[in-house]
ROSE-4610 file (N, C-alpha, C; in Angstrom, 1 decimal, always signed):
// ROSE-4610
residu = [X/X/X/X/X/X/X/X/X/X/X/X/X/X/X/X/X/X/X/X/X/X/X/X/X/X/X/X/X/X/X/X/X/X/X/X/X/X/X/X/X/X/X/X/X/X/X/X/X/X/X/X/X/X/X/X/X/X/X/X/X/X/X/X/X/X/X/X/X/X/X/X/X/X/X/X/X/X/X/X/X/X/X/X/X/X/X/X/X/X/X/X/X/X/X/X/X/X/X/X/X/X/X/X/X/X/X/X/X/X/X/X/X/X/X/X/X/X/X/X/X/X/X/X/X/X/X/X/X/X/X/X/X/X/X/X/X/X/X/X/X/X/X/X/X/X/X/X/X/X/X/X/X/X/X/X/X/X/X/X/X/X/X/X/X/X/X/X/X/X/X/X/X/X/X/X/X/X/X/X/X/X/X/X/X/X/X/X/X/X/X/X/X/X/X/X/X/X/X/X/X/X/X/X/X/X/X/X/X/X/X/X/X/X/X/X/X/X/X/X/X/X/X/X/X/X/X/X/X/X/X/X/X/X/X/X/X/X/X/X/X/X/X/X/X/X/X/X/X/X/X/X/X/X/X/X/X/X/X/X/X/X/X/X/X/X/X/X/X/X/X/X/X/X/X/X/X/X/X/X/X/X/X/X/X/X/X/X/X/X/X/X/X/X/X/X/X/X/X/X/X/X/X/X/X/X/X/X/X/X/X/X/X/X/X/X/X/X/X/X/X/X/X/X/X/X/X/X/X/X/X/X/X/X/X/X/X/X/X/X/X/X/X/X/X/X/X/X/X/X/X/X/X/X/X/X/X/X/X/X/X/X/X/X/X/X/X/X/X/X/X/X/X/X/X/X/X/X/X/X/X/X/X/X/X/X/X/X/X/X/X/X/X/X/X/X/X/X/X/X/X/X/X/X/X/X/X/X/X/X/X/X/X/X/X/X/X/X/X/X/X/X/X/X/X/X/X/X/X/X/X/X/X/X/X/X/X/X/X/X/X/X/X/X/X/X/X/X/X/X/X/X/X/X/X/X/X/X/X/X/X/X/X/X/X/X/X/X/X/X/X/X/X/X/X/X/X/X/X/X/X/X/X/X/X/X/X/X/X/X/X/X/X/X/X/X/X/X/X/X/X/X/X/X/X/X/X/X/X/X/X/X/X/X/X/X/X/X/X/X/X/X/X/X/X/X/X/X/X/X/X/X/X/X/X/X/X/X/X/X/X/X/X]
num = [1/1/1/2/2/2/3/3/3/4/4/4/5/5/5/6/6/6/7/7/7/8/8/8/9/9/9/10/10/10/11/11/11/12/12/12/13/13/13/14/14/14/15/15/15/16/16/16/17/17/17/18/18/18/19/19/19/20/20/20/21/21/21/22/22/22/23/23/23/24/24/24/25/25/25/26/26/26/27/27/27/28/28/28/29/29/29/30/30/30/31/31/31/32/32/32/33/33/33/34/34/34/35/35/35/36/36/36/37/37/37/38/38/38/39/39/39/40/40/40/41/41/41/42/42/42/43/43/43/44/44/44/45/45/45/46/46/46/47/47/47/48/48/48/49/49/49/50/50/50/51/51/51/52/52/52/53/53/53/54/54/54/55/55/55/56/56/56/57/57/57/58/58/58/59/59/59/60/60/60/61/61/61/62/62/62/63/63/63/64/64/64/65/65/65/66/66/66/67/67/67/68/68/68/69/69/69/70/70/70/71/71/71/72/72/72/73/73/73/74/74/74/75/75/75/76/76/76/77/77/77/78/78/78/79/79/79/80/80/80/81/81/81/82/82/82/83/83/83/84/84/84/85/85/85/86/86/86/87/87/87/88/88/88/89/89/89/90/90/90/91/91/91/92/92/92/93/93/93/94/94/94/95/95/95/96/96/96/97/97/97/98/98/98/99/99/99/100/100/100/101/101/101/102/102/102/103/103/103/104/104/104/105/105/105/106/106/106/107/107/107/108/108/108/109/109/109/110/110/110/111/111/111/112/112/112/113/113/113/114/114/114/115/115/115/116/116/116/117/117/117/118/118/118/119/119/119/120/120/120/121/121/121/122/122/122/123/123/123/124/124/124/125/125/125/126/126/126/127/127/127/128/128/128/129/129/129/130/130/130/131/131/131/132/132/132/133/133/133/134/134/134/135/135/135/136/136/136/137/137/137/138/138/138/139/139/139/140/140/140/141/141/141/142/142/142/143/143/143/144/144/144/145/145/145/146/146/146/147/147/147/148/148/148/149/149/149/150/150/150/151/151/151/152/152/152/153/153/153/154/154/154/155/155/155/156/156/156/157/157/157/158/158/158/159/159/159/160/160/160/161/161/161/162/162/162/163/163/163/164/164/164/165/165/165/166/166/166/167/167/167/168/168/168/169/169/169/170/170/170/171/171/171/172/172/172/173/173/173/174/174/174/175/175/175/176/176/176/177/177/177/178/178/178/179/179/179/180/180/180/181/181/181]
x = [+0.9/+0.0/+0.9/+0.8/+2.1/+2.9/+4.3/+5.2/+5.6/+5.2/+5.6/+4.4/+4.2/+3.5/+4.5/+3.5/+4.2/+3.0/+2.8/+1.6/+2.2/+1.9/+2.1/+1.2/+1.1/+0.4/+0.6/-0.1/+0.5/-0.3/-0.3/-1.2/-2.0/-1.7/-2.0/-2.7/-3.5/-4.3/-3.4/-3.1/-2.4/-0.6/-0.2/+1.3/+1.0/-0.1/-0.1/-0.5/-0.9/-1.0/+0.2/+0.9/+2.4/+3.4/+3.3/+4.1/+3.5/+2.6/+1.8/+2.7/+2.6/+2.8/+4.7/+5.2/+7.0/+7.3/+6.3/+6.3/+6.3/+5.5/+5.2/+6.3/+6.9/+8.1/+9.4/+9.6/+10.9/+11.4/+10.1/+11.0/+9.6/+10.1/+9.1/+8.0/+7.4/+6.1/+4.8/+3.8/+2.4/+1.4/+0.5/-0.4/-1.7/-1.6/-2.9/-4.6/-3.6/-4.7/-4.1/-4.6/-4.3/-5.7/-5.8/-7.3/-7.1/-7.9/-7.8/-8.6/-7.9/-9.2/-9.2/-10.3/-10.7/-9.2/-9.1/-9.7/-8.0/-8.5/-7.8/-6.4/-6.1/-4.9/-4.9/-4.0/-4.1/-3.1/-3.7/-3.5/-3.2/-1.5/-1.3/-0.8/-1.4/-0.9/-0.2/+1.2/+1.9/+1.9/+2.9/+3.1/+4.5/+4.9/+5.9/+6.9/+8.7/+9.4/+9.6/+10.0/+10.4/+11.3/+12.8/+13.4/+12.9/+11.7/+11.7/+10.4/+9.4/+8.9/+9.4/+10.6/+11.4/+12.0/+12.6/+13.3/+11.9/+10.8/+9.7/+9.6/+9.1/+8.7/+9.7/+10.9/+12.0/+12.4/+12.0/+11.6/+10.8/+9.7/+8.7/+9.0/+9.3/+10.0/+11.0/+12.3/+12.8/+12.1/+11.7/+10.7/+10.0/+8.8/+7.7/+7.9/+9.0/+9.6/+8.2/+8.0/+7.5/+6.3/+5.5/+4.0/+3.7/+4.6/+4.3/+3.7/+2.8/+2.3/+2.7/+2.5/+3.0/+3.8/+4.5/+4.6/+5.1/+5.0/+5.6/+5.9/+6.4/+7.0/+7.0/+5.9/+5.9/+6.3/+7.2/+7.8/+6.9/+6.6/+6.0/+4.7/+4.0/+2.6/+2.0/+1.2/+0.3/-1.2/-1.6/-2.2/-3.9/-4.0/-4.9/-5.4/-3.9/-4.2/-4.5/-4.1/-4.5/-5.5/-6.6/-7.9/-8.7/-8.3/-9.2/-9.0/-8.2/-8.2/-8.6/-9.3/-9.9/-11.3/-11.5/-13.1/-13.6/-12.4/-12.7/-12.8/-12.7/-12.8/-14.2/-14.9/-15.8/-15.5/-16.0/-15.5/-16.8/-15.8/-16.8/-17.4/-18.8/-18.8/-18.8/-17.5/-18.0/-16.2/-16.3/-15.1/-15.1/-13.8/-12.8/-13.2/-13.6/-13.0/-12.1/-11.5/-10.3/-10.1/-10.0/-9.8/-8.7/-7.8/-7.0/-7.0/-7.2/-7.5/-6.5/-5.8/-4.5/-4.9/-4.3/-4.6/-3.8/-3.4/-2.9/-3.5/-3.6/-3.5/-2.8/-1.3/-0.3/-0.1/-0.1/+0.2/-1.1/-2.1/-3.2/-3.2/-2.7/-2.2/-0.9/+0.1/+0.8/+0.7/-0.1/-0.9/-1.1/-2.3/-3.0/-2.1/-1.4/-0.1/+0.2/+1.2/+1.9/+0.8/-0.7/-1.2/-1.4/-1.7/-2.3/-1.3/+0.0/+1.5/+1.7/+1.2/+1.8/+1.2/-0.6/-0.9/-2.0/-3.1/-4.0/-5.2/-5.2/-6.4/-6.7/-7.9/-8.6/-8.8/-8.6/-9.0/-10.8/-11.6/-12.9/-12.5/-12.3/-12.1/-11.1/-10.9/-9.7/-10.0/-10.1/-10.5/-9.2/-9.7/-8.7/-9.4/-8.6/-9.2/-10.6/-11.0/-12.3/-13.5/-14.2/-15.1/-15.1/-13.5/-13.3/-12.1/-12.2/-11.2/-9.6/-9.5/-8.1/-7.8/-8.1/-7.9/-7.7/-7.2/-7.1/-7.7/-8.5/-8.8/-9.1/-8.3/-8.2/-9.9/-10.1/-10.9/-10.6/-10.2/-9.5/-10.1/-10.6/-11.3/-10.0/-10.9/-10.4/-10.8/-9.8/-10.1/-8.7/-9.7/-9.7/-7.9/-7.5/-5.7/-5.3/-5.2/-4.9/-5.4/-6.7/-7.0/-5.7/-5.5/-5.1/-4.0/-3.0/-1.3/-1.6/-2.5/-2.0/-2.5/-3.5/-4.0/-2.9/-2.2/-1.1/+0.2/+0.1/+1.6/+1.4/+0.2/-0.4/-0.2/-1.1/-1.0/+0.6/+1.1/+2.6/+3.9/+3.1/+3.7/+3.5/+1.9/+1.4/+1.7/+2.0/+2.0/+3.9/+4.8/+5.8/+6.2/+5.0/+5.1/+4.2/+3.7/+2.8/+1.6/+1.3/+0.3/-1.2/-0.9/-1.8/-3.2/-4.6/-5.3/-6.2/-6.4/-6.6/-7.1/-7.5/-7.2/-8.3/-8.6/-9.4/-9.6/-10.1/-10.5/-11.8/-12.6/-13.8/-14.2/-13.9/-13.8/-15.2/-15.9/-17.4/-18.4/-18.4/-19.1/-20.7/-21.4/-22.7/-23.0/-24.4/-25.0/-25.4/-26.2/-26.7/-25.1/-24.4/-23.2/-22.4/-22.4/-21.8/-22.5/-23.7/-25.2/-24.9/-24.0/-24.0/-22.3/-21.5/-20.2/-20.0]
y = [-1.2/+0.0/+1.2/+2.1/+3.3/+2.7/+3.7/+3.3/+3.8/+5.5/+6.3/+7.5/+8.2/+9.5/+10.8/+12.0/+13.1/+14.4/+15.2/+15.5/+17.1/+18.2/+19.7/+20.8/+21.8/+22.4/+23.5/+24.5/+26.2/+26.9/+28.0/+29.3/+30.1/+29.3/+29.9/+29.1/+29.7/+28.5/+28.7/+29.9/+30.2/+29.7/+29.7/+29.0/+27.6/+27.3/+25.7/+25.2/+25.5/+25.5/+25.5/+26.2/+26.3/+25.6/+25.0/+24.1/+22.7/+22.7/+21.4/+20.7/+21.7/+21.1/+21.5/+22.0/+22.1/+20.4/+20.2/+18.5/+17.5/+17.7/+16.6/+16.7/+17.9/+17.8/+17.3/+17.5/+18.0/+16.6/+15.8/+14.0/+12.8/+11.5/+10.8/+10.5/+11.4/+10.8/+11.1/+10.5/+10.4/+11.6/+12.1/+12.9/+11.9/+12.1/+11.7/+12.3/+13.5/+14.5/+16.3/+17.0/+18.3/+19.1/+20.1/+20.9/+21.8/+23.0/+24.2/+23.2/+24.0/+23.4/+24.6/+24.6/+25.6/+26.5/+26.8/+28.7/+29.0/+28.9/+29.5/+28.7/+27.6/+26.9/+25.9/+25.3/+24.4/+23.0/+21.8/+20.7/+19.9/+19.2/+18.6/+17.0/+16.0/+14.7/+13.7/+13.4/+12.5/+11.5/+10.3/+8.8/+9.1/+8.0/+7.5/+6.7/+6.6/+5.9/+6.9/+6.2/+7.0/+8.3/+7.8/+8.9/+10.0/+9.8/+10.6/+11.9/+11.2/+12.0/+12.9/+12.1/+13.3/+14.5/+14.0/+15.3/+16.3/+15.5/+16.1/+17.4/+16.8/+17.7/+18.8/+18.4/+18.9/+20.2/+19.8/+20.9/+22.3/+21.1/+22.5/+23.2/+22.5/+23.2/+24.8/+24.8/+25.2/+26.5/+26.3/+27.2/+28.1/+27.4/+28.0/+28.2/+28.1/+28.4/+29.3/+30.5/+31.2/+31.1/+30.2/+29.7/+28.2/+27.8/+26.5/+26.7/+25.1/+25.8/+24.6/+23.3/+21.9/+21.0/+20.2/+19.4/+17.7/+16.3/+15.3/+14.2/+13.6/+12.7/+11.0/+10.2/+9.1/+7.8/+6.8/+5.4/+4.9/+3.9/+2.2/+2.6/+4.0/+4.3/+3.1/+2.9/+2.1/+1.8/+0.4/+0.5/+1.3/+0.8/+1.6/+3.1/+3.8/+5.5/+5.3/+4.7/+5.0/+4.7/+3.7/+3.3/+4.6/+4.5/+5.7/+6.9/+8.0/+8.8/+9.0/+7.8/+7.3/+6.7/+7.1/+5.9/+4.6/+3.9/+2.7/+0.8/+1.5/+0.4/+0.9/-0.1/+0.2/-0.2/+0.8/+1.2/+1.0/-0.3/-0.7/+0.7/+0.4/+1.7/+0.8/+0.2/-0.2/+0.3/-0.3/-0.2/+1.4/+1.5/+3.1/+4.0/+5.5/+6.4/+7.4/+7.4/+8.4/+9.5/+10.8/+12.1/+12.4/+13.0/+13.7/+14.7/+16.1/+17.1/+18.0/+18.5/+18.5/+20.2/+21.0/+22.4/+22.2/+21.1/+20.5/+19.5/+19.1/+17.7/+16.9/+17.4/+16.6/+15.9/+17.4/+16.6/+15.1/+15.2/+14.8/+13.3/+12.9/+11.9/+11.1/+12.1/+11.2/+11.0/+11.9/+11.4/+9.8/+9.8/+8.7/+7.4/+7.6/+6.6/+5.6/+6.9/+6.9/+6.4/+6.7/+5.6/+4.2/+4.1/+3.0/+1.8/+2.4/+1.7/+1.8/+2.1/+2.6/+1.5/+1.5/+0.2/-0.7/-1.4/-2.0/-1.7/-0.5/+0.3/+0.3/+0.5/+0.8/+2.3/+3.1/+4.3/+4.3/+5.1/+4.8/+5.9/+7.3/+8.4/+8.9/+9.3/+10.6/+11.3/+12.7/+13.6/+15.1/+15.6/+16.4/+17.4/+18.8/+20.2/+20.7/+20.1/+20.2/+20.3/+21.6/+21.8/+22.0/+21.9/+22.0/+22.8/+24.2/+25.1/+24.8/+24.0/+23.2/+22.8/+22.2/+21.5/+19.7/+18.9/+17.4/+17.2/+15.7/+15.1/+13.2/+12.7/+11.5/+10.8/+9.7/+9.2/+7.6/+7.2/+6.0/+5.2/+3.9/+2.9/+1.5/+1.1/-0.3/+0.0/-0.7/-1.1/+0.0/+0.8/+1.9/+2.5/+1.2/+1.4/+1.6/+0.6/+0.8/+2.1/+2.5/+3.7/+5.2/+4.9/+6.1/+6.2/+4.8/+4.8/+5.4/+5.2/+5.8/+6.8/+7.7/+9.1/+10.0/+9.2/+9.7/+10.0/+9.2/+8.7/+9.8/+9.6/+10.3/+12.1/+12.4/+13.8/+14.1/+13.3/+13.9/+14.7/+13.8/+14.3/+15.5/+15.5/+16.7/+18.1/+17.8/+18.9/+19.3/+18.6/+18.9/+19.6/+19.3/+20.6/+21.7/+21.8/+23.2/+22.7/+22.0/+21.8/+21.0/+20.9/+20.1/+21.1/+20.5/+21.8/+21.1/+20.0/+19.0/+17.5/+16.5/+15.2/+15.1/+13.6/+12.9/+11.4/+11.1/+9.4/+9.5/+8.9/+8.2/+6.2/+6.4/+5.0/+4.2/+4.9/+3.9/+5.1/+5.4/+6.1/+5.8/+7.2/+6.4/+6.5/+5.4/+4.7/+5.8/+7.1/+7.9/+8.8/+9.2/+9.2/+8.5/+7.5/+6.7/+7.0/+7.3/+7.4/+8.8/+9.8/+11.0/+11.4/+10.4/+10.8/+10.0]
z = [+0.0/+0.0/+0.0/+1.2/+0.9/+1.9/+1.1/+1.8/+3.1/+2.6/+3.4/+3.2/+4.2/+4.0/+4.7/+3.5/+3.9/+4.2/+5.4/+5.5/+5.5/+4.5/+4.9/+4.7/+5.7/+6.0/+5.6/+4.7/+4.8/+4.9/+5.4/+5.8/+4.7/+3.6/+2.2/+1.4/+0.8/-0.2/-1.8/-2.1/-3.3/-2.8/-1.7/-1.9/-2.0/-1.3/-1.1/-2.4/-3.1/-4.9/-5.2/-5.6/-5.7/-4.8/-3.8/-2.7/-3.2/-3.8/-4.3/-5.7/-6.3/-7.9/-7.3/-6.2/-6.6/-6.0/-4.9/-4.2/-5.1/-6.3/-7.3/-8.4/-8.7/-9.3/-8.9/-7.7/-7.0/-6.6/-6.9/-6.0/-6.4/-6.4/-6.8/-6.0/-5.7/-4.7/-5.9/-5.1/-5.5/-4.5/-5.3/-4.4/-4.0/-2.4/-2.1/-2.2/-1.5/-1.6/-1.4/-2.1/-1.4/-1.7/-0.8/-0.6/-0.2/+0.0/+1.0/+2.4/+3.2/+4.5/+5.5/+6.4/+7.6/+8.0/+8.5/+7.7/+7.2/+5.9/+5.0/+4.6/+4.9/+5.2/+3.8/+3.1/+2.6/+2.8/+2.7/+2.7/+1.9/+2.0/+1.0/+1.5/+1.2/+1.6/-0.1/+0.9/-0.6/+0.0/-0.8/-0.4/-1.7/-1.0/-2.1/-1.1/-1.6/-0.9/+0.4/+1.3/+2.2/+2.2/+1.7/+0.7/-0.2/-0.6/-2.0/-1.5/-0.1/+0.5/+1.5/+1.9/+3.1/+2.1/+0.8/+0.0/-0.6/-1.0/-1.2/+0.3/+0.6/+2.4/+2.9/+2.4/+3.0/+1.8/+0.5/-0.3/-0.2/+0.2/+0.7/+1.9/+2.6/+4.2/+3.4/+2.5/+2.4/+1.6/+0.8/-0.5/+0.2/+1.1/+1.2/+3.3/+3.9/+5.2/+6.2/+5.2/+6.2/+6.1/+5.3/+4.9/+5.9/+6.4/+7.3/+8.6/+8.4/+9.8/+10.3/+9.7/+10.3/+9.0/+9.3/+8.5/+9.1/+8.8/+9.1/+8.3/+8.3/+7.9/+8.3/+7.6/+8.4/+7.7/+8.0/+7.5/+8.1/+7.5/+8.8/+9.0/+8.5/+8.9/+9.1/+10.5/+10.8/+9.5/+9.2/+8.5/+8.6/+10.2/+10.5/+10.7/+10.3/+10.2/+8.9/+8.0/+6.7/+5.9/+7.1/+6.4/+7.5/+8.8/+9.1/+8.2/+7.7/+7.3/+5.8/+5.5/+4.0/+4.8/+5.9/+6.4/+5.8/+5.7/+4.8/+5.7/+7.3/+8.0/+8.9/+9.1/+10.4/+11.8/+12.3/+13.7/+14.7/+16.0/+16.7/+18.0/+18.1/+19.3/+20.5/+21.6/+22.4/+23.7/+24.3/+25.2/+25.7/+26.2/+26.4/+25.5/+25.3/+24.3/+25.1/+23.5/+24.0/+22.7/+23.3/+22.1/+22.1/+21.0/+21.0/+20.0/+20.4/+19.6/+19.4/+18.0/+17.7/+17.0/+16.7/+16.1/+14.2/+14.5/+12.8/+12.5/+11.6/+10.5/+10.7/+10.4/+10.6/+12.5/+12.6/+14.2/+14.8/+14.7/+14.3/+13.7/+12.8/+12.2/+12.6/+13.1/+14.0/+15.3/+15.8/+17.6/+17.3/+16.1/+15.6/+15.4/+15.0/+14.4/+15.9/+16.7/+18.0/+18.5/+18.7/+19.7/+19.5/+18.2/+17.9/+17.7/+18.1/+18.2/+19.8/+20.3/+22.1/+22.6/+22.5/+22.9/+22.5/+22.9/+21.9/+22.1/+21.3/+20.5/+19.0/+19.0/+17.6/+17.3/+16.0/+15.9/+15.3/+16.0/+16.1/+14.7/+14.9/+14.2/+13.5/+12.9/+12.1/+11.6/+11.7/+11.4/+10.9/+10.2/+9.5/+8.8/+9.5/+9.2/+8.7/+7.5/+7.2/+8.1/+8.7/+9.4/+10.8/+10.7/+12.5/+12.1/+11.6/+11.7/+11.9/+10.6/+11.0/+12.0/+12.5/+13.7/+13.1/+14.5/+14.0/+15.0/+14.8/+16.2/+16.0/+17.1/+17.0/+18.1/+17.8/+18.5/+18.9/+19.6/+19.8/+20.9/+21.2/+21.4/+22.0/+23.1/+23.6/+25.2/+25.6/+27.3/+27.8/+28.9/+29.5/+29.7/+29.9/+30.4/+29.0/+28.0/+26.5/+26.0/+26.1/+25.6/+26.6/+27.4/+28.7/+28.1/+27.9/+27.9/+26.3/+24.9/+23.6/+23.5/+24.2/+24.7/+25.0/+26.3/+26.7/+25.6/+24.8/+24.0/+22.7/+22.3/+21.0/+21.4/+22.8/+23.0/+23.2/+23.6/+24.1/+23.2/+21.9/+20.6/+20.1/+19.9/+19.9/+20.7/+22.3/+23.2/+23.1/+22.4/+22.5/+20.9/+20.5/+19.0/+19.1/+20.6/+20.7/+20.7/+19.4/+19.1/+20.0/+21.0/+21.4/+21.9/+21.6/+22.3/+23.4/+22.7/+24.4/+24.2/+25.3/+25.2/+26.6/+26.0/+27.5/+27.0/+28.0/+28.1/+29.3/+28.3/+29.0/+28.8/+30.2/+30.7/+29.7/+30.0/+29.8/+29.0/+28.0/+27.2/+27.2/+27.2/+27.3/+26.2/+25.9/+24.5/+23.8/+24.2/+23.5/+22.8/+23.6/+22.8/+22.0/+21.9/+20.9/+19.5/+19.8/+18.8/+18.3/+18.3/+17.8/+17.9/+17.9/+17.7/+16.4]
């Protein structure tokens, strides 16, 4: 599937146009996706070899410096970030939830990664900038200690890039909530 992902963020919808098409020249990656998203930012997601996404990323980092708002770089992506962030697995409503609400995409997607590697959880959610003012937010599932330790592990990433805007775990979710998350 992919090898590798590369996730960047700019403050610009017109650089991120231009930071877009310099990524798809500049090294052999594939576009997943790029869009404008909440408020005013644009989003660009690649894949390719590991290699070819870091010089990609690392491109744009240099070019467009002062248009960044996040950027990351992921090998080994969990398969599960990458069917959540395409909503292509169904998600049980039962056990622990747990949130992690990130002020990026990027950061957001590696919370997601980091937890779902930290311990044995399922991601219920992934969510990305669209409709929630750029913002990310994870939603993660299992039994209460597994959900706590990748809450923990996920936000920690996030809080040591600023980015974190907040996080919880609910032990026992009730049914009417499950029914509108």
């Amino acid at each position: 599937m992919y090898q590798a992902v590369g996730i960047i963020e700019l403050k610009s919808i017109a650089k991120g146009v231009e930071a877009c098409d310099s990524a798809l020249k500049s090294a052999g990656v594939s576009l997943v996706s790029a869009h404008p998203a909440c408020p005013g930012k644009y989003e660009i997601i690649l894949t390719g070899a590991i290699a070819d996404v870091d010089a990609a990323v690392s491109n744009i980092k240099q070019r467009f410096e002062s248009m960044i708002i996040d950027t990351s770089v992921m090998g080994r992506i969990d398969p599960q970030v990458i069917s959540a962030l395409f909503g292509t697995e169904p998600t049980k409503k039962s056990g622990s939830l747990g949130t992690i609400e990130t002020y990026s995409a990027a950061s957001a997607i590696k919370a997601a990664d980091i937890a779902v590697k930290t311990a044995k959880v399922d991601i219920y959610d992934l969510r990305v900038s669209r409709g929630m003012g750029g913002k990310g937010l994870v939603m993660i599932t299992g039994d209460v200690g597994d959900v706590t330790a990748a809450v923990e592990a996920g936000a920690s990433h996030a809080a040591a890039l600023g980015l974190l805007m907040n996080k919880s775990v609910i032990p026992a979710p009730h049914k009417e909530l499950w029914e509108q998350i």
